[in-house]
Residue, then its C-alpha position, 0 to 999 in steps of 0.5 A: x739713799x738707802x741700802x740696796x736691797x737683796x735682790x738688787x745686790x745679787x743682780x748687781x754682781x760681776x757675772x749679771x753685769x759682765x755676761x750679758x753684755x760679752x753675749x750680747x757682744x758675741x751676737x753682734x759680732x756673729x752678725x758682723x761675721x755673717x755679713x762679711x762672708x755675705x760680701x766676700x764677692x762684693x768689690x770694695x767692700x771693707x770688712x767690719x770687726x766687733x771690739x769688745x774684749x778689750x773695752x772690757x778689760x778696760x772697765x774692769x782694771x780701771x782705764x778710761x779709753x784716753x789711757x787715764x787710769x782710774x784712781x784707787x783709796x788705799x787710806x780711810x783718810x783720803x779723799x773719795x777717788x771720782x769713778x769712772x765714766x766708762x761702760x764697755x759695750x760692743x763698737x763696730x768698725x771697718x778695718x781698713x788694714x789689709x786688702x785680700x784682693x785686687x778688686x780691694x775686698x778685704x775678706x779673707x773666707x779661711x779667717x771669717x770662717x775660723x772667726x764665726x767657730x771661735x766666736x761661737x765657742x765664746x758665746x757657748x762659754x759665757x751662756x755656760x758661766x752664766x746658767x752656772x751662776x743663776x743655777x748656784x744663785x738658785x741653790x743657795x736661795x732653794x736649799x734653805x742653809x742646808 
């Protein structure tokens, strides 16, 4: 296999690989939000959360999702570690933990509204961080070693 080239080893960065998918996340889980505040009157309806952030945190320290942690070469000698087959992405599941009403609806109208601001401030933040890096990416290659 060859070496990859420059173009591939720029896109292969963290911020290409990590941004994108906590944005597309964060879309998600804007959706997730919207359809539970849609049903904030429908009985029995169970509300729905994104989890992502800690899948991530998983990927990225080196912990499959059974809890195995990944193994790590700390000698020239030893015998390559086997990588990891895990890549976070963005799972919804229902919460089924509490009830907010006597018709079981779980959606609490006050929580939903504080989750839609801070998943947008989320959203906002990830949108900045990778425009910053595409815009630094694009400096380097524009300014020509000056």
């Amino acid at each position: 296999m060859s070496e990859p080239g420059v173009l591939e080893q720029i896109l292969n960065t963290n911020n290409f690989n990590y941004l994108p998918r906590a944005m597309t996340a964060a879309t998600i889980r804007q959706e997730v939000i919207a359809n539970n505040l849609a049903n904030v009157n429908t009985p029995n309806y169970r509300k729905s959360v994104v989890e992502f952030e800690e899948l991530l945190a998983r990927e990225i320290y080196g912990e499959e999702p059974d809890g195995k942690l990944k193994m790590v070469k700390t000698h020239k000698k030893h015998l390559p570690a086997e990588p990891l087959n895990f890549h976070a992405e963005p799972t919804i599941f229902e919460d089924n933990t509490t009830i907010m009403r006597t018709d079981d609806n779980n959606v609490d109208i006050d929580i939903e509204m504080a989750s839609l601001s801070k998943n947008q401030i989320y959203y906002n933040a990830m949108v900045t961080e990778l425009s910053g890096h595409v815009t630094r990416l694009k400096n380097a290659i524009t300014s020509n070693g000056q």
